[in-house]
MITILUM-374589 format. One line per 8 residues: number of its first residue (from 1); for each residue x negated, z, y negated of N, C-alpha, C, CB. Coordinates in steps of 0.02 Angstrom, whole numbers, plus 50000, padded with zeros to 5 digits. Atoms other than C-alpha are relative to their C-alpha. Glycine has a CB too. Layout:
<rs>
NUM	X Z Y X Z Y X Z Y X Z Y; ... $
</rs>
This chain:
<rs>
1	49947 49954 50021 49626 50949 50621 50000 50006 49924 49989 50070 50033; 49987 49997 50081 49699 50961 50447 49959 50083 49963 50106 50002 49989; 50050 49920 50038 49599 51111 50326 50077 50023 49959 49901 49975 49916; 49942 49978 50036 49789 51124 50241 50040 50031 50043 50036 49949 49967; 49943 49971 49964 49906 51243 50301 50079 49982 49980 49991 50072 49992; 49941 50029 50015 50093 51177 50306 50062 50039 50009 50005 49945 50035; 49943 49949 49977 50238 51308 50301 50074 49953 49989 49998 50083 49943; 49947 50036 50022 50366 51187 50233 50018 49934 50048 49983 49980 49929 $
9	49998 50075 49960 50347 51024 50339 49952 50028 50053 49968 49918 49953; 50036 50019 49946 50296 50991 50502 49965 49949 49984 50035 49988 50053; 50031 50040 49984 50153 50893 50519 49961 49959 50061 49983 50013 49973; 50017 50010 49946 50099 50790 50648 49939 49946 49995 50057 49984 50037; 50032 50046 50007 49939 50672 50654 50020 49941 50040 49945 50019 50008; 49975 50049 49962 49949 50502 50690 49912 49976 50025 50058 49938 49951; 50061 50032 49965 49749 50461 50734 49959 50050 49957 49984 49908 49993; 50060 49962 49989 49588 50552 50704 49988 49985 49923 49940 49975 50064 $
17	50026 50035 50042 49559 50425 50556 50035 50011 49926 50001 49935 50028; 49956 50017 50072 49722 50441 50440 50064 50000 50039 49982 49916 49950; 49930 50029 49989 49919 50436 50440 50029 50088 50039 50000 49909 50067; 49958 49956 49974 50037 50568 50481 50079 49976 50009 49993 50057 49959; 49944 49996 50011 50213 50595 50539 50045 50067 49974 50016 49976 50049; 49963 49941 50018 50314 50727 50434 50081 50002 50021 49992 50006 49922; 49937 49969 49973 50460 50811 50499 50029 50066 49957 49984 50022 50077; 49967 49970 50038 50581 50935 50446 50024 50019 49934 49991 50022 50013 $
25	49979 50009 50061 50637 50883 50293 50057 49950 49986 49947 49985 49966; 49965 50049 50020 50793 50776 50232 49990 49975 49932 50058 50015 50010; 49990 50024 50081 50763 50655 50098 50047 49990 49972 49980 49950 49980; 49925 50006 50038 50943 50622 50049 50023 50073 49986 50063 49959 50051; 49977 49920 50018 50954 50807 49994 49930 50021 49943 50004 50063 50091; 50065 49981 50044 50853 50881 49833 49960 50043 50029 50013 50030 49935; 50037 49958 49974 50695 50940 49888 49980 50060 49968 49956 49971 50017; 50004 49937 50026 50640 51110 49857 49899 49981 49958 50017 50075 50083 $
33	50055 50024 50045 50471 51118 49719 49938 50018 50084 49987 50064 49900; 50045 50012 49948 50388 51174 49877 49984 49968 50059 49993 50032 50012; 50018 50049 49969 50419 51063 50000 49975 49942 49970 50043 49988 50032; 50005 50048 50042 50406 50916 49883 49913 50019 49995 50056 50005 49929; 50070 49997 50008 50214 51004 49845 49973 49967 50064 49973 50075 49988; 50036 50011 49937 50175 50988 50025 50014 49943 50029 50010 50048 50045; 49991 50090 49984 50224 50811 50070 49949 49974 49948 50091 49958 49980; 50047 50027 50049 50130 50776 49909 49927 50011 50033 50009 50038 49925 $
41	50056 49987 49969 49980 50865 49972 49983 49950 50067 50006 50073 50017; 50012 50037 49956 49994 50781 50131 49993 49936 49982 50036 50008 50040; 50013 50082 50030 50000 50600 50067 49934 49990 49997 50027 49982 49923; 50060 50020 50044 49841 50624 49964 49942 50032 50057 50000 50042 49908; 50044 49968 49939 49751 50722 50145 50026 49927 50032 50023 50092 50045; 49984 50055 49943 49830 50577 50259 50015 49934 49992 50050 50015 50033; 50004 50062 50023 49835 50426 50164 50070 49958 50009 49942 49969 50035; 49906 50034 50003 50006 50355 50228 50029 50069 50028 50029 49912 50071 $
49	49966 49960 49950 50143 50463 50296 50060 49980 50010 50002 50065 49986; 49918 50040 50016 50318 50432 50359 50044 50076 50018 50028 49911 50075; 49941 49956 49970 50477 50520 50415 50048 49948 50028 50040 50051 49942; 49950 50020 49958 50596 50475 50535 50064 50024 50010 49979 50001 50048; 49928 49968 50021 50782 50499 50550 50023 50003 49935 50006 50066 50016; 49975 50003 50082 50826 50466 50377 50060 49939 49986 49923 49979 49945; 49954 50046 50039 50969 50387 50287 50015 50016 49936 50060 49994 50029; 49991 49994 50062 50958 50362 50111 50037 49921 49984 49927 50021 49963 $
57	49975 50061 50015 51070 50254 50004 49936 49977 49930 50094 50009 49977; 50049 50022 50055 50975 50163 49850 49979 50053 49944 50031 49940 49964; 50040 49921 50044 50991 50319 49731 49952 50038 50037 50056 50066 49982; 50066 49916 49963 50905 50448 49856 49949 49963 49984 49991 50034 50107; 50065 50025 49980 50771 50326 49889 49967 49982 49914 50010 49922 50062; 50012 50005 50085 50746 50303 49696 49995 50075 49962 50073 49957 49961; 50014 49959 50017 50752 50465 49667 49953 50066 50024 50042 50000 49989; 50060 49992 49969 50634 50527 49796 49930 49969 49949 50011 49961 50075 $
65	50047 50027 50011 50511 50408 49738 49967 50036 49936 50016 49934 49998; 50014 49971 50087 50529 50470 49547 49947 50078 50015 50106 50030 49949; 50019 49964 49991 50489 50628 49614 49906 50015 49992 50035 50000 50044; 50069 49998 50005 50298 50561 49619 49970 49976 49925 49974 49955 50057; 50009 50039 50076 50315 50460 49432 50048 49949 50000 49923 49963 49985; 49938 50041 50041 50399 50322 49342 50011 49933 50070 49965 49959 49896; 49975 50053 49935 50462 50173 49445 49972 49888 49967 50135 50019 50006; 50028 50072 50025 50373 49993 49445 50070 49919 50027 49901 49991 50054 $
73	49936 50058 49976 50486 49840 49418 49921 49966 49989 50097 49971 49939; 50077 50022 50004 50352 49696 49482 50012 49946 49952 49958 49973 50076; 49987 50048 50059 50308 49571 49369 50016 49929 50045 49925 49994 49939; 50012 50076 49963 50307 49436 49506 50048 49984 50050 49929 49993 50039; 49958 50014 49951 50418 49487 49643 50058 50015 49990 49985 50021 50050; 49952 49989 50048 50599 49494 49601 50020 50078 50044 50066 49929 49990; 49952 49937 49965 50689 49658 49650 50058 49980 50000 50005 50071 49967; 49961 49998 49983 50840 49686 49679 50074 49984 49944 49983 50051 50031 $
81	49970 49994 50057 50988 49619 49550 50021 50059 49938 50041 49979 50021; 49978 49941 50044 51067 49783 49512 49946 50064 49990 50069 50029 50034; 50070 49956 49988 50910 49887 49572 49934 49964 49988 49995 50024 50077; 50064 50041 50013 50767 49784 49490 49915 50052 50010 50013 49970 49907; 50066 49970 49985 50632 49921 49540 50014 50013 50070 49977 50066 49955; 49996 50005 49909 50691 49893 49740 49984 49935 50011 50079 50015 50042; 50024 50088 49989 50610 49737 49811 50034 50012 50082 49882 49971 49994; 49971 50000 49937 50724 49692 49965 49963 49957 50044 50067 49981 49997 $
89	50036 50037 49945 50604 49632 50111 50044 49999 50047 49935 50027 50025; 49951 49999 49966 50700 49549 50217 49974 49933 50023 50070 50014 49969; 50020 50046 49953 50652 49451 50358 50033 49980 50029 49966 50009 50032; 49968 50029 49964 50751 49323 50426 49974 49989 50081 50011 49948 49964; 50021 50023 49914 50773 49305 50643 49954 49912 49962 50112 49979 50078; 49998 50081 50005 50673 49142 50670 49963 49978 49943 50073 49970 49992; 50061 50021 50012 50555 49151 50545 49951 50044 49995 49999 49968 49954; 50047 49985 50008 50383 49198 50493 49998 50057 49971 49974 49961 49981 $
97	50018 49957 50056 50326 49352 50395 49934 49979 49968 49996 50072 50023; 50071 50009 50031 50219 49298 50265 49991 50045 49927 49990 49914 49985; 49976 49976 50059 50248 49419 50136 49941 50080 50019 50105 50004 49995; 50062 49944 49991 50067 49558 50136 49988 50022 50083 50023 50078 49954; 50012 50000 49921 50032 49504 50321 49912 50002 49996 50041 49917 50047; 50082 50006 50009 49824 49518 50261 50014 50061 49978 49955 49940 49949; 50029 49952 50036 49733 49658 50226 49996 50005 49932 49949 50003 50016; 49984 50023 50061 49760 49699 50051 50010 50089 49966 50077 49938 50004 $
105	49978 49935 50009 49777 49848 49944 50037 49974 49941 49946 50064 49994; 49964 50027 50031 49917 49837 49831 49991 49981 49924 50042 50031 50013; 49972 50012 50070 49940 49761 49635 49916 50029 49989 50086 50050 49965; 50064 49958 50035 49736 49799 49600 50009 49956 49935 49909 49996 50043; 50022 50029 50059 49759 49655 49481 50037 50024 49937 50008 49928 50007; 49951 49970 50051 49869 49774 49366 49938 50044 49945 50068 50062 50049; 50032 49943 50026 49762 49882 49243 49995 50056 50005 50005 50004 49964; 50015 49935 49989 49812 50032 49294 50059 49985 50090 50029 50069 49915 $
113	49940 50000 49941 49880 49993 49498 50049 50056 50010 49970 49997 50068; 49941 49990 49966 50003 50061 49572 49991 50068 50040 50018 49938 50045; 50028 49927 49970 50011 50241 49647 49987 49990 50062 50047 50063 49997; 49958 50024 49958 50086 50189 49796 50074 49981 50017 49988 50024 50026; 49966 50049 49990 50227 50111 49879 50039 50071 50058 49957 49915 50025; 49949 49969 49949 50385 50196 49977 50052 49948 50028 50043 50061 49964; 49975 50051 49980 50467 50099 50101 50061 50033 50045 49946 49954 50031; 49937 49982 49963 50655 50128 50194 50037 49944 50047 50051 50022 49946 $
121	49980 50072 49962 50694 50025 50337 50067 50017 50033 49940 49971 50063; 49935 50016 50013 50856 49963 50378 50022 49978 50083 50007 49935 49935; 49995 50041 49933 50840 49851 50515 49912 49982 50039 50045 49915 49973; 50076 50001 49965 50670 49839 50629 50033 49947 50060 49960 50095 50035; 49971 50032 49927 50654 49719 50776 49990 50048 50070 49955 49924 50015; 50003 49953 49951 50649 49790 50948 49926 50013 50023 50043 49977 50054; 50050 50001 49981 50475 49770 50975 49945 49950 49919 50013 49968 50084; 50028 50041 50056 50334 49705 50832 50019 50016 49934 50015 49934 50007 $
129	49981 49962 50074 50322 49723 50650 49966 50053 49968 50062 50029 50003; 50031 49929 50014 50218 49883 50660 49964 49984 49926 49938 50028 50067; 50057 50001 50073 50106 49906 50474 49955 50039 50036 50025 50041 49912; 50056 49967 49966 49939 49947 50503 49970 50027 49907 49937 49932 50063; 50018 49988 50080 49842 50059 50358 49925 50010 50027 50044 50077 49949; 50080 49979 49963 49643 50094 50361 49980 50028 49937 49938 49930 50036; 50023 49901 50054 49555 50259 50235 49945 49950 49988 49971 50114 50052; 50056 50049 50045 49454 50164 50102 49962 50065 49999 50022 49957 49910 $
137	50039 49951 50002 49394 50353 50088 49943 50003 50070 50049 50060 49992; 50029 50013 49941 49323 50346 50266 49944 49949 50001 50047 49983 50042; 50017 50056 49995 49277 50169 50224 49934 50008 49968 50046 49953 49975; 50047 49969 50046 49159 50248 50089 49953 50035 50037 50030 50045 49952; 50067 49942 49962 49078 50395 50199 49972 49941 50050 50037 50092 50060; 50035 50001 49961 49021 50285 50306 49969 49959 49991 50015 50005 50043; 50070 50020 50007 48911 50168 50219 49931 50035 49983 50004 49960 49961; 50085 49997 49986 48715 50165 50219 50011 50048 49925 49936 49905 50000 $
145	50013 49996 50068 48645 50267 50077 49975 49967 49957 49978 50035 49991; 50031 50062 50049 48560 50132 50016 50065 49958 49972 49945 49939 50052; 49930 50025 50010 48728 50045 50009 50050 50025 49938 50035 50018 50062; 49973 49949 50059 48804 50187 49918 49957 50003 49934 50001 50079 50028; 50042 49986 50061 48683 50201 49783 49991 49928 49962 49924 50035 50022; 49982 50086 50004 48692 49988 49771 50080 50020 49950 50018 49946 50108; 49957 50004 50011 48871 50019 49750 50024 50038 49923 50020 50012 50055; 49996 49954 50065 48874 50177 49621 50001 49984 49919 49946 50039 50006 $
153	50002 50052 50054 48926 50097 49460 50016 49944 49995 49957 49991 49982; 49977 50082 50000 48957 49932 49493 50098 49983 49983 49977 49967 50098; 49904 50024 50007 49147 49850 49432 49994 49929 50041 50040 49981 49893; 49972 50080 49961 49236 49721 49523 50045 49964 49956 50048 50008 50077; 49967 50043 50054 49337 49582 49423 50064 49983 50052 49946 49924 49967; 49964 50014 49956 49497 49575 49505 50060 49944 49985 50019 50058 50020; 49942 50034 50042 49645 49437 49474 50054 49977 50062 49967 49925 49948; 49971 50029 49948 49803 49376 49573 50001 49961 50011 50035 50002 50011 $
161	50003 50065 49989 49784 49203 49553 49999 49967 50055 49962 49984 49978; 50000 50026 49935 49726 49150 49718 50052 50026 50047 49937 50011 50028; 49938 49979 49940 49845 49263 49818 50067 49996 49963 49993 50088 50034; 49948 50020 50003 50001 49219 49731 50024 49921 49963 50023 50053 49975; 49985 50097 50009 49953 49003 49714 49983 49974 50075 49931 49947 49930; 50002 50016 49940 49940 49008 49903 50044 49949 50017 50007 50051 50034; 49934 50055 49980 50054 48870 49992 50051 50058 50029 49979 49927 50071; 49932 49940 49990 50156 49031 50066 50035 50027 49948 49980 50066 50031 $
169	49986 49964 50052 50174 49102 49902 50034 49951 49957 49941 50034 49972; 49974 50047 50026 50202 48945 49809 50067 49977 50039 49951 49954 49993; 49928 50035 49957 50378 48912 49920 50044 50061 49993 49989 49976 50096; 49960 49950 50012 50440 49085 49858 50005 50014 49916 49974 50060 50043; 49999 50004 50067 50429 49048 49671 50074 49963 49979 49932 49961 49976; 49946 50024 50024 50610 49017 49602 50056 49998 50056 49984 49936 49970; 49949 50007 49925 50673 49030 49787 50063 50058 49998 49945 50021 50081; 49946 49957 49983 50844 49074 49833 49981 50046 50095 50079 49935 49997 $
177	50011 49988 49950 50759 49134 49990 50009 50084 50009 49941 49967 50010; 50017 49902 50013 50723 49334 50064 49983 50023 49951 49947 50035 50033; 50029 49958 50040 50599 49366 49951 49976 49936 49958 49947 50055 50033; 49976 50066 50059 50604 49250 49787 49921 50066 49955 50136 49993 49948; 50081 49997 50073 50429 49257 49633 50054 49985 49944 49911 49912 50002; 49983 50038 50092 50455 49218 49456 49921 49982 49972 50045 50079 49924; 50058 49997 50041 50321 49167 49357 49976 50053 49941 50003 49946 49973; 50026 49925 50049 50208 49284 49266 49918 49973 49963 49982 50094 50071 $
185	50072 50006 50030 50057 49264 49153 49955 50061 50003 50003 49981 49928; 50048 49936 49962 49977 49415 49233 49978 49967 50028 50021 50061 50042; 50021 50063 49945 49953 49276 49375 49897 49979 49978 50073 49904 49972; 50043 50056 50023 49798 49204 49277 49969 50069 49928 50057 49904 49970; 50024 49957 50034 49743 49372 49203 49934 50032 50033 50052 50042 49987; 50062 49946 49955 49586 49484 49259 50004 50060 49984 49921 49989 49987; 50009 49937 50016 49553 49658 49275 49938 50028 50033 50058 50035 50016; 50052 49977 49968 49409 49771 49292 50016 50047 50021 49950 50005 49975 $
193	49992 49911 49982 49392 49935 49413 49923 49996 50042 50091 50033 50067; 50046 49993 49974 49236 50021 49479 50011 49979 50075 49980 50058 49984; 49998 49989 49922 49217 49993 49675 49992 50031 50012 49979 49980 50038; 49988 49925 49966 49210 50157 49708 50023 50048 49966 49946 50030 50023; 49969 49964 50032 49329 50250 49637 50001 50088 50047 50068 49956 49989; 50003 49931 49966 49362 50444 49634 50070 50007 49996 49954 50063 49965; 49927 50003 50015 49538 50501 49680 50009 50073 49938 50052 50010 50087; 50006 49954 50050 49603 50589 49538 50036 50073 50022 50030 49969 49935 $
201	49972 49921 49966 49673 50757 49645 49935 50014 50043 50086 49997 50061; 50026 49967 49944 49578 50769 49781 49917 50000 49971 50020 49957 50079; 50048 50008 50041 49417 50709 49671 49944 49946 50053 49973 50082 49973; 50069 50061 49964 49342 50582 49833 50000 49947 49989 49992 49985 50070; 49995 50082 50005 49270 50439 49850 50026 49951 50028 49961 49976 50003; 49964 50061 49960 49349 50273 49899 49954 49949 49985 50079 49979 49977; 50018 50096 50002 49301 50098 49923 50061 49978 49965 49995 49949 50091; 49950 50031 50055 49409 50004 49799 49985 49907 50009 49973 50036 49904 $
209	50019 50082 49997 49379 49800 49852 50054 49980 50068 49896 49980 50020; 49969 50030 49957 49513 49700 49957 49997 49913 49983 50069 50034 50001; 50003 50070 50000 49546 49514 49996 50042 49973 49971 49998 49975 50051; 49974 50025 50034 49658 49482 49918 50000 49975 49894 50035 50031 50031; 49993 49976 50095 49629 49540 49712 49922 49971 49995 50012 50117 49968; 50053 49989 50037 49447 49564 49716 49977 49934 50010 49956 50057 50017; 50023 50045 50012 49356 49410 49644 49924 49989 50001 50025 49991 49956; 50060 49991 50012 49179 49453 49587 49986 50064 49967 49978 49949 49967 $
217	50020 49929 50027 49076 49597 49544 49951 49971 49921 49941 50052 50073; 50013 49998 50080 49062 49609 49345 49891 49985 49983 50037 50109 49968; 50080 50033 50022 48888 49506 49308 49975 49970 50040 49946 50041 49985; 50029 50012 49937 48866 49439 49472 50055 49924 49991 50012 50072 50074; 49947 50052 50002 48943 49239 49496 50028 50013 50080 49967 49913 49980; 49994 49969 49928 49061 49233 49637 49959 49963 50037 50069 50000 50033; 50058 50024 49941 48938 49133 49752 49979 50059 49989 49941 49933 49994; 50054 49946 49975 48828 49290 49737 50063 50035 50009 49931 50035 49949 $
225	49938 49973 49995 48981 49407 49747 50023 50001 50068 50045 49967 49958; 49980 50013 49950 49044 49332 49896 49994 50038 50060 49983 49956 50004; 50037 49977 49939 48937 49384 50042 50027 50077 50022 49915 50000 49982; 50000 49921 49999 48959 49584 49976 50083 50020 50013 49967 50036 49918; 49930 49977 50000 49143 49569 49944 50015 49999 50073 50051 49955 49957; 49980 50014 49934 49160 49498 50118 49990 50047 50058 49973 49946 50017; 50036 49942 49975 49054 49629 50211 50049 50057 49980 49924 50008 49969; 49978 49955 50028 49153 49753 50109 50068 50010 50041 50002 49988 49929 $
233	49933 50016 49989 49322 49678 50148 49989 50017 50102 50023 49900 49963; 50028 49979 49938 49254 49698 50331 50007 50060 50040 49947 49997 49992; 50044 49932 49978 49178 49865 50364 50089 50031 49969 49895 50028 49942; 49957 49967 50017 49343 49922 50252 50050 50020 50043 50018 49975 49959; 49945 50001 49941 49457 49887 50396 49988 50007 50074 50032 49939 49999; 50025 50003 49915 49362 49934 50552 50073 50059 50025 49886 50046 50021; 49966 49967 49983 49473 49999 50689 49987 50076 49998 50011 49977 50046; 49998 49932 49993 49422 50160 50684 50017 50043 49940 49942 50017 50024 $
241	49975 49982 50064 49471 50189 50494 50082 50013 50003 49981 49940 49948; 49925 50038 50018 49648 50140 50549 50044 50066 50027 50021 49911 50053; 49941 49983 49964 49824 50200 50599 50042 49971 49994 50022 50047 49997; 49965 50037 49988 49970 50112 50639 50071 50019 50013 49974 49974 50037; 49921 49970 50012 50160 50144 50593 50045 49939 50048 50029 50000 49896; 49952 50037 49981 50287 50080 50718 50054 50014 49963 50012 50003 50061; 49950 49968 50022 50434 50061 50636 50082 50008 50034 49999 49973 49943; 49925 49997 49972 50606 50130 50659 50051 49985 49963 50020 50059 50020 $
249	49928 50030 50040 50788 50088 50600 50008 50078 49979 50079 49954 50055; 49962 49923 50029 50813 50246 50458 49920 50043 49983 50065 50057 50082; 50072 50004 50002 50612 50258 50448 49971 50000 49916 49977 49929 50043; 50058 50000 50045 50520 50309 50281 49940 49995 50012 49997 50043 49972; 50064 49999 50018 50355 50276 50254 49974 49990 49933 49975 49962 50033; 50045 50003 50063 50226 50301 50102 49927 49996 50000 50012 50055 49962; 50079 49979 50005 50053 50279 50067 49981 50014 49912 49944 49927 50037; 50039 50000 50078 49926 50320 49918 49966 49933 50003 49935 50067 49983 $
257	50035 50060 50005 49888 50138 49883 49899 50019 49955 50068 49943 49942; 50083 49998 50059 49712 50199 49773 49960 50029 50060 49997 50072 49907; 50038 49961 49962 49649 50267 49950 50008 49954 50082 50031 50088 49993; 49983 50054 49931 49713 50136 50085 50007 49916 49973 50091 50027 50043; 49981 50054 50014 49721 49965 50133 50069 49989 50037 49948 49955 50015; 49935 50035 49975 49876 49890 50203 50021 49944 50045 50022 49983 49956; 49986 50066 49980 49940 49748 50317 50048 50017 50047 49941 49957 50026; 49904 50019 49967 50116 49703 50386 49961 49956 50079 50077 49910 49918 $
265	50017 50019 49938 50086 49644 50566 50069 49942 49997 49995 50068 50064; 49982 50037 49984 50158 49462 50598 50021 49969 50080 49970 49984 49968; 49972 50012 49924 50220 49453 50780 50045 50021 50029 49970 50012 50041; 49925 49999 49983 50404 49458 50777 50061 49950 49989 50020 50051 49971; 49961 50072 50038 50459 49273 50731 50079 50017 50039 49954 49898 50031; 49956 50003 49946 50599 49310 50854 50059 50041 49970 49969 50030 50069; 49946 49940 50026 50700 49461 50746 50004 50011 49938 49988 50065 50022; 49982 49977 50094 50764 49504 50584 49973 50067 49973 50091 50013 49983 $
273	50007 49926 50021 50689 49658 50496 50021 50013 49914 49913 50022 50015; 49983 49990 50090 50755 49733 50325 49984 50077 49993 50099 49983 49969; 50009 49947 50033 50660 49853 50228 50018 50011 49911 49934 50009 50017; 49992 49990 50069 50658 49919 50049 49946 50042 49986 50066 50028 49978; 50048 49984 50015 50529 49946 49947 50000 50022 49907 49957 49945 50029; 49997 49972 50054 50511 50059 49795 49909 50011 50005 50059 50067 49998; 50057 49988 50010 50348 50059 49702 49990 50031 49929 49966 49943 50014; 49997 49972 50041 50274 50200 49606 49942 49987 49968 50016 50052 50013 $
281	50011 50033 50049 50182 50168 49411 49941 50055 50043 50041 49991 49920; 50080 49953 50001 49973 50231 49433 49978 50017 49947 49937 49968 50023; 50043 50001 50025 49854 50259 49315 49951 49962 50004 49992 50036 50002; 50061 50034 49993 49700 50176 49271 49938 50051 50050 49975 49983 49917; 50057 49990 49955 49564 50193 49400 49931 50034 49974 49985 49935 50026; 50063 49984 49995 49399 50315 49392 49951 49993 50038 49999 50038 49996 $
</rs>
């Protein structure tokens, strides 16, 4: 049970572990400073949250988002012509989703990531597609103390290189396809963040290491590196950390990317889905 009391929104849990569904609120209408607190609050208690029944056109959903900070145009993935801080995911019937179908927490290779990510779906298939999220905070309480005290201090070296010179990734560079790259010399950049970061509201700890970004831990080569990241990347995503968003047609969802991991579920080759994705600017990591 939640320790926050909610007069403004309904809240509803979605698992024991993380994730809620909020109700009674329209986002295509200005929110009031106090509902707006308490969705906030909830986010940073429940790690993702969504709402259902919604229809926003590209302003609301842009101006929702603002509501949390400034708005990230990516350096890699194109947005949207006239809306270059909306990235249109858009999955053609008939094929694949290969577009953050791995565990992954978003943009670590940025200097200061990404707050999180708000998403507005359009079109869903009838079945499949669900996102799954799992509580890096969780992921944290429940290693060894020996583990924890290993960990305390340590930076990880993170870069995108490998996850965007993939052969999936490499066939969406310059593409007139769904979802089209550009080249970026961020690509072939590094960044450091502790692996266990504190969130900066709520003040806990997280696990901060995914498979995608993290490379090696700062003094360590990756051969030694390896083993821990892997274990890490592991234990981060056990089912019992998790919850799991089906989605609907008219469906918000958000998470705090600095406190979850992420992954798009691949088992709907059969249907078209179109979301939209607005992503909000972070801070550098403590």
């Amino acid at each position: 049970m939640s320790d926050t009391v909610y007069e403004q929104i309904g809240v509803e849990r979605l698992t024991g572990a993380m994730g809620a569904v909020i109700s009674g609120v329209d986002l295509a209408q200005e929110l009031s400073a106090a509902q707006f607190a308490e969705i906030r609050s909830a986010l940073f208690e429940f790690g993702a949250i969504c709402f259902r029944d919604q229809k926003l056109d590209f302003a609301q959903h842009a101006a929702f988002a603002r509501r949390f900070g400034t708005l990230e145009v990516h350096p890699i993935v194109n947005g949207m012509e006239d809306h270059p801080e909306i990235i249109k995911m858009h999955k053609p019937a008939g094929q694949a989703a290969t577009f953050g179908t791995d565990w992954h927490t978003d943009n670590s290779f940025f200097e200061k990531p990404s707050l999180g990510s708000i998403l507005y779906s359009e079109i869903v298939p009838p079945v499949g597609g669900d996102t799954l999220f799992s509580n890096q905070q969780l992921a944290y309480e429940k290693l060894s103390d020996g583990l924890k005290r290993t960990l305390e201090g340590m930076v990880a070296i993170h870069s995108a290189q490998e996850a965007y010179t993939s052969p999936s990734a490499l066939e969406k560079y310059d593409s007139d396809g769904p979802i089209s790259y550009r080249r970026s010399d961020i690509i072939h950049q590094t960044v450091e963040h502790p692996v266990v970061i504190q969130h900066p509201v709520t003040g806990k700890k997280a696990l901060y290491v995914n498979s995608y970004f993290t490379r090696q831990f700062k003094g360590w080569s990756e051969a030694e590196s390896r083993p821990l990241i892997e274990y890490l990347c592991d234990h981060g995503v056990r089912v019992d950390f998790q919850c799991r968003m089906r989605w609907e047609a008219g469906m918000v969802a958000m998470w705090d990317n600095r406190i979850v991991q992420h992954a798009a579920l691949n088992d709907y080759e059969a249907y078209e889905r179109l979301i939209y994705r607005i992503t909000v600017n972070g801070d550098a990591l403590q």
